[in-house]
Structure formats: C-alpha cells, structure tokens
C-alpha positions in Angstrom: -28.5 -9.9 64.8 -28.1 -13.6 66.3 -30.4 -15.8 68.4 -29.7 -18.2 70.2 -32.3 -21.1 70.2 -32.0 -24.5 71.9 -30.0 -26.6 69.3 -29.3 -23.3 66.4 -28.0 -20.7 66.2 -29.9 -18.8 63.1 -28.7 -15.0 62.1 -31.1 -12.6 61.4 -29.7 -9.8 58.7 -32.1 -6.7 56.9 -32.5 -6.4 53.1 -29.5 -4.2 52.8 -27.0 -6.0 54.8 -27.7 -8.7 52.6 -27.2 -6.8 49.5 -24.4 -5.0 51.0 -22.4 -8.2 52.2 -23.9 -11.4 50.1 -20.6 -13.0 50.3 -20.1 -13.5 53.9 -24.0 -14.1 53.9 -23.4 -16.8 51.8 -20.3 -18.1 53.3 -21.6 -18.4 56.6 -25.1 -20.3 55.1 -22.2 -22.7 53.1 -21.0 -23.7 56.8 -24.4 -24.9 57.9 -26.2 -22.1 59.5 -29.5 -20.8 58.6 -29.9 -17.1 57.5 -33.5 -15.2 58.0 -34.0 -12.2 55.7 -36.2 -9.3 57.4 -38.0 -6.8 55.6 -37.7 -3.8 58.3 -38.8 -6.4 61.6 -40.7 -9.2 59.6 -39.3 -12.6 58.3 -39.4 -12.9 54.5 -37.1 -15.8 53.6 -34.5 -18.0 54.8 -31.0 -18.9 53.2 -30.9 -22.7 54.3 -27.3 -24.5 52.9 -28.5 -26.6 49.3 -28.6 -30.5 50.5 -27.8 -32.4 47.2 -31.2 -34.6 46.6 -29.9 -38.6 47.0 -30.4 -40.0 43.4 -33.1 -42.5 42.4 -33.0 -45.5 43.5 -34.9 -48.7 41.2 -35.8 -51.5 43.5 -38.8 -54.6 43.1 -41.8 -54.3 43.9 -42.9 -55.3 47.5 -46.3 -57.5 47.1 -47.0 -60.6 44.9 -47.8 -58.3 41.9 -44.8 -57.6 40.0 -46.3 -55.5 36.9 -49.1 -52.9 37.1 -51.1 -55.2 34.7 -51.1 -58.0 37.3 -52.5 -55.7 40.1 -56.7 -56.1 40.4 -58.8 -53.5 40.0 -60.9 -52.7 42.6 -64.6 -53.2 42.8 -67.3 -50.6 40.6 -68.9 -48.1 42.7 -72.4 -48.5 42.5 -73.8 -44.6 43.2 -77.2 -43.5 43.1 -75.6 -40.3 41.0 -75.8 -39.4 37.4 -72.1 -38.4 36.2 -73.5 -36.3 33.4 -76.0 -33.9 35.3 -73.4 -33.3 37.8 -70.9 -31.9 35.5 -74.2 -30.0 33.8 -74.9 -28.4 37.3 -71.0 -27.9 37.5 -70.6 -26.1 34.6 -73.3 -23.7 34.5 -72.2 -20.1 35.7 -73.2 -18.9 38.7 -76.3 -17.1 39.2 
C-alpha cells in the first residue's frame, strides 16, 4: 500500500510482508523512502534510512569567560523554606 502525500511518498506494508520480504523492505528504505509498519490497520513503527550523526566538533567558547572556573556564580536564593522539613514531608509514605 502507497500514499501519496504532498512532498513523500511513504509505503505502508503489514507485519508479514515485512517478514516475508525484509530485503526489498530494506532496499527501498536504503533509497530514501520511509516505510510504516501496521499491525492489522494501525501504525506501529517506521523504517526511516540511518543518517550518519556529523562528528563532534571542539570550538571556543563564545563570551569573555573562557574556563568554567572564570564564569560567576549567580546570586543565593534567599527562600522563606526549610530544605530539611521539605525532604522530611517528601519522604514520608503516603497516608
């Protein structure tokens, strides 16, 4: 099953077509096309071609600070909060 959409063309196959024929499955997937895999009339998974991820890239930093030491901290939060009776009530089970 095929359907057309405005820019793809994406092919819709059932479990066991795709057992039955992975190879041409995959072949047409390794040409660029998108594959949706139904289980009887719903959408399960797609087979979408493997993009190779770019490798890292190390560049400078882009403000004035140029080591994670030199960056300021910001300023203390001043809450009206106890830390310690909050994780109390946290961790008591619920009742």
């Amino acid at each position: 099953m095929t359907i057309y959409d405005y820019h793809v063309t994406m092919k819709r196959v059932r479990i066991a077509d795709l057992k039955a024929n992975l190879s041409r499955h995959l072949h047409y997937v390794r040409k660029g096309h998108v594959v949706t895999v139904l289980d009887r009339d719903t959408a399960v998974a797609q087979l979408v071609p493997y993009q190779q991820a770019e490798g890292l890239r190390v560049r400078q930093p882009l403000g004035q600070h140029r080591a994670p030491h030199e960056v300021p901290l910001p300023p203390p939060l001043h809450l009206d909060l106890d830390p310690l009776e909050l994780l109390r009530e946290e961790r008591q089970p619920e009742r």
